[in-house]
N, C-alpha and C positions, 0 to 999 in steps of 0.2 A: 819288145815290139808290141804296138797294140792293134788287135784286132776287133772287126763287129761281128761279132757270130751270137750263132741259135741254139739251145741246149735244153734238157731236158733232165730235172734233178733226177738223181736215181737215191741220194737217201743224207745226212748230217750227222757228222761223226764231234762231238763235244774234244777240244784239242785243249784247251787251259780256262780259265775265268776270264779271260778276252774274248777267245775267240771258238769261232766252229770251224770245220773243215765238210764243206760243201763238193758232195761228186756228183758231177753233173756228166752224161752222155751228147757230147754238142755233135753239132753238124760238120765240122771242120776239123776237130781230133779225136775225134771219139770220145773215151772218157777221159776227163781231166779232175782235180781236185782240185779246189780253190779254198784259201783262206778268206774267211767272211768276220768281221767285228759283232759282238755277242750286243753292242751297243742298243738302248730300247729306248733312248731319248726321242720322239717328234722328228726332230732336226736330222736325226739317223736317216743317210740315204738308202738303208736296205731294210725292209721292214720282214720278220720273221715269218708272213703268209708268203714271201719269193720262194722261198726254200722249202715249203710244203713235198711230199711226196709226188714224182711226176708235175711235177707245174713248167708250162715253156716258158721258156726265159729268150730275151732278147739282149744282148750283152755287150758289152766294151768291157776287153781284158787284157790285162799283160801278159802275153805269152813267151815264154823263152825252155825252148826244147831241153835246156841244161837244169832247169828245175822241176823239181818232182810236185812241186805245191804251186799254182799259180796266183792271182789274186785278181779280182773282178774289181774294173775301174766305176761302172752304171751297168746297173740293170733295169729292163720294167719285165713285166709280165706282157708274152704275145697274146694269150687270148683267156678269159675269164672262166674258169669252170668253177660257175655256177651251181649246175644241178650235182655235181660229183660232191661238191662241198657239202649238202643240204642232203642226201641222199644218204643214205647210211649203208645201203648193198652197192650203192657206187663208190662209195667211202673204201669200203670195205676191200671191194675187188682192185682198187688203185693202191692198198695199201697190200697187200698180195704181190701186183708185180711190179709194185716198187723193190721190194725184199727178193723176189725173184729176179730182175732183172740188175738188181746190186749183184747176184753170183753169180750170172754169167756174160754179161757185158766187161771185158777186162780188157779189151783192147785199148790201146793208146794210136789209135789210126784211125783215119776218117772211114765213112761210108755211107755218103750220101742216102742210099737208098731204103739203109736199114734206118737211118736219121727219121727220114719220111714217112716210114712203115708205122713208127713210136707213134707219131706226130698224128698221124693220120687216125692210130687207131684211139688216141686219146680224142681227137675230135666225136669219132662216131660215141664212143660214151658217152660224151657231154652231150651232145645231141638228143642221145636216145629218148622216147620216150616210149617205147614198150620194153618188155621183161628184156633184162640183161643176165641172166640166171646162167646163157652159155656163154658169156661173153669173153671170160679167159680164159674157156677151150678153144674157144675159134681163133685169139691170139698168140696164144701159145703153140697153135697147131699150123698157123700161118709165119711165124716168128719162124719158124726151120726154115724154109725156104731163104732164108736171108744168114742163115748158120750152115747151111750146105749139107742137111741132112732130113731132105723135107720125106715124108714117106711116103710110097705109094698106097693110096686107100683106094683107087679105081679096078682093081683088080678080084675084090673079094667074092668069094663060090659059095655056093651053101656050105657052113660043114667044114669051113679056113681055117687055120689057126693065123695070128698075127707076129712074127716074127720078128723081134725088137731088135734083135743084132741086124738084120739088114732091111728092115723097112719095107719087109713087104707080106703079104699075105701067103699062105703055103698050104695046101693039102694036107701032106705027110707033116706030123708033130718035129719040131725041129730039134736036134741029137745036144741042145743044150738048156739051160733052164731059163731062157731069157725069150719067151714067148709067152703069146696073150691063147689063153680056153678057147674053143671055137664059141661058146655062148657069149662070152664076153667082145671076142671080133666081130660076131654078127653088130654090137653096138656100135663099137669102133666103125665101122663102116661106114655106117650116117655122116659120116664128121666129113665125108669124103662131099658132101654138097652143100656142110654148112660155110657163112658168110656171116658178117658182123649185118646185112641189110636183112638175109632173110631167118637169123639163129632164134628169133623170140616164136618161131614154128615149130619146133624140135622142141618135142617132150621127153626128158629125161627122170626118170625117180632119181632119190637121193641116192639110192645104192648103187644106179646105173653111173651115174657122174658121178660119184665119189673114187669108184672103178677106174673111171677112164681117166681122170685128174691124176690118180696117184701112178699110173701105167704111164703118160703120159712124160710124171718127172721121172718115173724109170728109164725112160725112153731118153732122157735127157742124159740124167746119171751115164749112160752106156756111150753116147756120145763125146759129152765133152768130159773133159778133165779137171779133177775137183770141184765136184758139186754136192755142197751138202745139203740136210735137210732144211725145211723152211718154217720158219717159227708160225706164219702167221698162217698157215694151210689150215690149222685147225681152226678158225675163224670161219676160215670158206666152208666150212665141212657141216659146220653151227646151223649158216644161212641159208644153204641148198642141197 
């Protein structure tokens, strides 16, 4: 059956000297893989900047719940990112939670909302034009909320420790080893009134964000199930 739906690459996997295998996060199934032709003729309806990391896509595809591979009948591109392309820390930070969001988006189910969240926060990137330097803590820390394990950061006392098994701040040191120093909570805190409009305000050193970034996929690791390491973290780590 063929559908029009909206999707969002999450990364291209090389399948033979044809073809690629293209997994896209759409609005209507969640994640699906599509067979894409390696073709680089002119005449080619799919040109290799569609499949770029995070690019929206607007799509006509054959869907049939009985296969594991689907295939894309037209696509064009929803909206141009420009400055992300040209940008090399915007580059950067899309090529981050492209890889990030390849391990832990695995659903094969819609969700609108989370659809929207992607969508939305890729606009504000393109958009931006002040420091984007906290840009995928504020996504990533917004991104729980839509995974059902967002933390509470409104609570923090002088003197907190951060408590990663349950997402919230505590007095007393917690009787396991999966909590945040009180030095290091007091910075975690801040994140509790950052925003993609107001993040380029929030001065971070590189030690402080490197901290809270790697605490952060701890935080994640503890949540979901099978999450490995991320190749491209050390890139981010280069840049800020």
């Amino acid at each position: 059956m063929q559908h029009k739906i909206n999707g969002i690459v999450l990364n291209t996997i090389n399948y033979n000297d044809k073809y690629i295998l293209v997994q896209v996060y759409t609005e209507q199934f969640g994640r699906v893989t599509y067979m894409v032709s390696k073709a680089k003729s002119k005449s080619s309806k799919f040109h290799r900047s569609f499949f770029s990391p995070l690019t929206v896509l607007n799509m006509e595809v054959e869907h049939q719940t009985s296969r594991s591979i689907q295939r894309i009948k037209e696509c064009r591109i929803e909206f141009t990112q420009n400055s992300i392309a040209y940008d090399m820390t915007k580059t950067s930070i899309v090529f981050f939670l492209s890889e990030f969001l390849s391990k832990i988006l695995k659903e094969a189910d819609e969700n609108p909302p989370l659809y929207k969240y992607l969508r939305y926060s890729l606009e504000m990137l393109e958009s931006s034009n002040k420091s984007v330097a906290n840009f995928h803590l504020v996504f990533m820390l917004k991104l729980t909320r839509f995974l059902g394990f967002y933390p509470n950061l409104e609570s923090y006392a002088t003197n907190s420790y951060f408590d990663l098994m349950n997402g919230e701040f505590c007095i007393r040191q917690p009787l396991h080893n999966h909590y945040i120093k009180r030095d290091e909570s007091f910075v975690l805190s801040h994140l509790a009134r950052i925003s993609f409009e107001n993040m380029h305000h929030f001065q971070f050193s590189r030690n402080d964000r490197t901290n809270i970034i790697n605490r952060m996929l701890e935080y994640y690791r503890i949540h979901l199930h099978d999450f490995p390491a991320l190749k491209s973290l050390d890139i981010l780590h280069e840049l800020f």
